[in-house]
N, CA, C and O atoms as a DFTB+ gen file, in Angstrom:
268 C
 N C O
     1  1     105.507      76.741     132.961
     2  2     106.800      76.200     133.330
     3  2     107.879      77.178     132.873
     4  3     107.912      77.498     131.684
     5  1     108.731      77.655     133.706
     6  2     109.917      78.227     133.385
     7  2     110.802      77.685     132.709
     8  3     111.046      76.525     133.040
     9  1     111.572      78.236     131.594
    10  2     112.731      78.263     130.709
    11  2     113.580      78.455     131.281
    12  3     113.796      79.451     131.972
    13  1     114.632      77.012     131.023
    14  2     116.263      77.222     131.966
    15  2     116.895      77.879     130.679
    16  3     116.227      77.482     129.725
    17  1     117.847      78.671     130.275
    18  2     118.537      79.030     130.182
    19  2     119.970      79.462     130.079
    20  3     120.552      80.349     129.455
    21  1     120.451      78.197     131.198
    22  2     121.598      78.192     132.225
    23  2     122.751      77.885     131.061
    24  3     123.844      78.386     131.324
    25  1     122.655      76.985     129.564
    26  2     123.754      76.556     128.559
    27  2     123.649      77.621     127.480
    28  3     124.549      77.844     126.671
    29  1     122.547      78.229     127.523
    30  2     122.825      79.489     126.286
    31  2     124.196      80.005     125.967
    32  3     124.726      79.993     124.856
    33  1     124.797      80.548     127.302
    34  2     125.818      80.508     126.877
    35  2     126.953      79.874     126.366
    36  3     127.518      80.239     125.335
    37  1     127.249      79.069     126.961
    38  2     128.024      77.559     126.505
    39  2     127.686      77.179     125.074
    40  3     128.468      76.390     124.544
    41  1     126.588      77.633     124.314
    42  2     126.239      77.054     123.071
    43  2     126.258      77.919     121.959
    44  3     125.908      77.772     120.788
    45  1     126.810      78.973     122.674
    46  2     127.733      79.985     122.064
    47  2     129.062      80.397     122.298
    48  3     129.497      81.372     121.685
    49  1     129.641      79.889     122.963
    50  2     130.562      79.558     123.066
    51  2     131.201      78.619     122.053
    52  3     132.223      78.850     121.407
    53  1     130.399      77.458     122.010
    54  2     130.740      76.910     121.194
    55  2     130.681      76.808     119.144
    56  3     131.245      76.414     118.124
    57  1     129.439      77.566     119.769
    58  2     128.965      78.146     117.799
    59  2     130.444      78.988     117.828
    60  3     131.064      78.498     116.884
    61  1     131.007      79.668     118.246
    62  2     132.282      80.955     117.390
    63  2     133.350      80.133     117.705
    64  3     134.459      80.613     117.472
    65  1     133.293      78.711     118.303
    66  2     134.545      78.230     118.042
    67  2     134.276      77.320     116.945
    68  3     135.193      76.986     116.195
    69  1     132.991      76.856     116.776
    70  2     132.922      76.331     115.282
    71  2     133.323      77.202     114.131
    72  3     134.320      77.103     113.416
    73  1     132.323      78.096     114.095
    74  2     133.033      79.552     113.533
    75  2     134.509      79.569     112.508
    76  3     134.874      79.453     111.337
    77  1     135.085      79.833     114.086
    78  2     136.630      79.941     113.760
    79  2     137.049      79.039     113.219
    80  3     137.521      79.466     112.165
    81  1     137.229      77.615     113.306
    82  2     137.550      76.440     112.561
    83  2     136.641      76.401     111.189
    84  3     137.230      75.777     110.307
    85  1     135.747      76.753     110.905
    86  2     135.264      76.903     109.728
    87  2     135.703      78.023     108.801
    88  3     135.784      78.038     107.572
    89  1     135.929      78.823     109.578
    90  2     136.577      80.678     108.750
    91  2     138.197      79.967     108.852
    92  3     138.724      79.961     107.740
    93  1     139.018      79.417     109.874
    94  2     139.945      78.989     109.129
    95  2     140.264      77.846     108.186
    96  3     141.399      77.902     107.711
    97  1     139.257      76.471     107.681
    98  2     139.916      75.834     107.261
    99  2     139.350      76.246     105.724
   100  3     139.436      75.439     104.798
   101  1     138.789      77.530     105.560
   102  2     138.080      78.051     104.463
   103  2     139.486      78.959     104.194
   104  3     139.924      78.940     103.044
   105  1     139.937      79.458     104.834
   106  2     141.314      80.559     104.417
   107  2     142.103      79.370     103.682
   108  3     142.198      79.119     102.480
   109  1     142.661      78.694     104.856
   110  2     143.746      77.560     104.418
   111  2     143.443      77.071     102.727
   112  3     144.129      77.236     101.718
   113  1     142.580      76.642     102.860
   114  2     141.773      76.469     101.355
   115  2     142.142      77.265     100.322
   116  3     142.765      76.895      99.327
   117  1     141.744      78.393     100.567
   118  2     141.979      79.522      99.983
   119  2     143.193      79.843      99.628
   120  3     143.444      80.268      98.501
   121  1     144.102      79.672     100.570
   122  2     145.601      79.988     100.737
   123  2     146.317      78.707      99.930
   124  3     147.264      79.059      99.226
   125  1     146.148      77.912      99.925
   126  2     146.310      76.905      99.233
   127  2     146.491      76.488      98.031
   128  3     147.393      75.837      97.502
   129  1     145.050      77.161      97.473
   130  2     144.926      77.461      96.153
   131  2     145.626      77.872      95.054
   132  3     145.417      77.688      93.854
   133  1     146.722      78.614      95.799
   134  2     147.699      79.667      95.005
   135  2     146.785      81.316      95.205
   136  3     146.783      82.224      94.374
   137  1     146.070      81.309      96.557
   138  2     145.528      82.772      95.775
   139  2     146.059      83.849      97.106
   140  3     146.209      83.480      98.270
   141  1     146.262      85.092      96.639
   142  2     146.876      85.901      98.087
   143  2     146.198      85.876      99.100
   144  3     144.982      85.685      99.060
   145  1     146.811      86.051     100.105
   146  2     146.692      85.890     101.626
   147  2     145.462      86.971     101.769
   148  3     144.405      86.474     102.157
   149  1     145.459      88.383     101.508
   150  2     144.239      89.012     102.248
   151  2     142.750      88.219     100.902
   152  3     141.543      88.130     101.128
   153  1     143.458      87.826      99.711
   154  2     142.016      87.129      99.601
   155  2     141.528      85.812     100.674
   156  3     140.486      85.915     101.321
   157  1     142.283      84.760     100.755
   158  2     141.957      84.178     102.187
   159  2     141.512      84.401     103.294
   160  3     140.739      83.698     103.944
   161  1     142.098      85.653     103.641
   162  2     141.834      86.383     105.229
   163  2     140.520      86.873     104.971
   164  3     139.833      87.078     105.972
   165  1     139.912      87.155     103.627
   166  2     138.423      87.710     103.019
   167  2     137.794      86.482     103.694
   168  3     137.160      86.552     104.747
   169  1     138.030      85.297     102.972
   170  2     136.863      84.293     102.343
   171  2     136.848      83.937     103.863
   172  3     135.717      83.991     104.346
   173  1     138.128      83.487     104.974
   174  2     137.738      82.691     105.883
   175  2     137.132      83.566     107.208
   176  3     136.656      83.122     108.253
   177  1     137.349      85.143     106.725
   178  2     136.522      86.042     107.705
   179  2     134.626      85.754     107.660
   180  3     133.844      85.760     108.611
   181  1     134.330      85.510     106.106
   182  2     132.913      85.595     105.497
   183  2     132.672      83.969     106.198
   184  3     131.910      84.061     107.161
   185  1     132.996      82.955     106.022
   186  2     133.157      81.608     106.166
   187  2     132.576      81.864     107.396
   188  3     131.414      81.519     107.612
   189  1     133.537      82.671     108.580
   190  2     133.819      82.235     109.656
   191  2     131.964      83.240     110.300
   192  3     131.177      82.729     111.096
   193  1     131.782      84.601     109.657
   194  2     130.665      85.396     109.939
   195  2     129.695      85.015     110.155
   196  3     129.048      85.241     111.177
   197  1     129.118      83.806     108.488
   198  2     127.751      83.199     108.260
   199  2     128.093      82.245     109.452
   200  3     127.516      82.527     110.502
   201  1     128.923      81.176     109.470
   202  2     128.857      80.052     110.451
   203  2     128.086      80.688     111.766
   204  3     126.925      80.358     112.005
   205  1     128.656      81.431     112.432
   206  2     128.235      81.976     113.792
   207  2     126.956      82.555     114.118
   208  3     126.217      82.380     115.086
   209  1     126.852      83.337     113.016
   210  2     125.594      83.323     112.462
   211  2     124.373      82.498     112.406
   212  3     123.303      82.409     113.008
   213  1     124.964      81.957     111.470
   214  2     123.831      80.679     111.138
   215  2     124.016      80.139     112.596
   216  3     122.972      80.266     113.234
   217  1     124.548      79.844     112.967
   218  2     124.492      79.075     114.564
   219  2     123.449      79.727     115.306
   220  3     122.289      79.342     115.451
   221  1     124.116      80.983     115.854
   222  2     122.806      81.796     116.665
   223  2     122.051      82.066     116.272
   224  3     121.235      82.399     117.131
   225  1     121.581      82.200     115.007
   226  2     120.133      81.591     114.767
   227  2     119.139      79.967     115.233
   228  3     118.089      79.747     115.837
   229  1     120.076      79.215     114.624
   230  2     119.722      78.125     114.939
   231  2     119.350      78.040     116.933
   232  3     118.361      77.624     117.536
   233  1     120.607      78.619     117.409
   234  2     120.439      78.220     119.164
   235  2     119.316      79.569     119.481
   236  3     118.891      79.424     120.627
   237  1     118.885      80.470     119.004
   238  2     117.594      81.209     119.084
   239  2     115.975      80.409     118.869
   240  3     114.882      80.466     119.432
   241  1     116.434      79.847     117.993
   242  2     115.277      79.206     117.209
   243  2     114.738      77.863     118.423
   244  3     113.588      77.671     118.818
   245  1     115.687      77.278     118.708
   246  2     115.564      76.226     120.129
   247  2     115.379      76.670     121.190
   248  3     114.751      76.116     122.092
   249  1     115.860      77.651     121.227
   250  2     115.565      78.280     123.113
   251  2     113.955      78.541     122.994
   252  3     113.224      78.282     123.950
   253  1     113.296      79.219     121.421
   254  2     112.211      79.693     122.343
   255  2     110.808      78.538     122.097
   256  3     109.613      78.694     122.347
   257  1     111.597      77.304     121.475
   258  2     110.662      76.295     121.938
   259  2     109.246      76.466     121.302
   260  3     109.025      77.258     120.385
   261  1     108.139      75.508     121.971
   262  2     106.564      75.297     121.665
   263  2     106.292      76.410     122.929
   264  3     106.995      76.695     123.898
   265  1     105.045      76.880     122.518
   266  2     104.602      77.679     123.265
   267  2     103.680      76.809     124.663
   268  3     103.141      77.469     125.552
């Protein structure tokens, strides 16, 4: 049986907009704190890296299914 494919993208799409809302509400945090802005712009860049990350792993790990 053939593998559709057809939302892969869409589900990355949506992992780097999780991403981004995760790398920013990790800055804000940060920024918040009292601590300088490029340390924020650090933490919610790293925040925002693993998330997307960790995502496309995860939507790798599902696509290739039981054999």
């Amino acid at each position: 049986m053939a593998r559709d494919h057809r939302l892969t993208g869409l589900w990355v799409a949506v992992s780097v907009l999780f991403g981004l809302f995760i790398g920013a509400v990790a800055a804000l945090l940060k920024w918040s704190d009292s601590h300088a802005v490029a340390a924020a712009l650090l933490t919610g860049g790293t925040a925002c890296g693993g998330a997307i990350t960790l995502a496309l792993v995860v939507i790798n790990t599902l696509r290739r299914g039981t054999p």
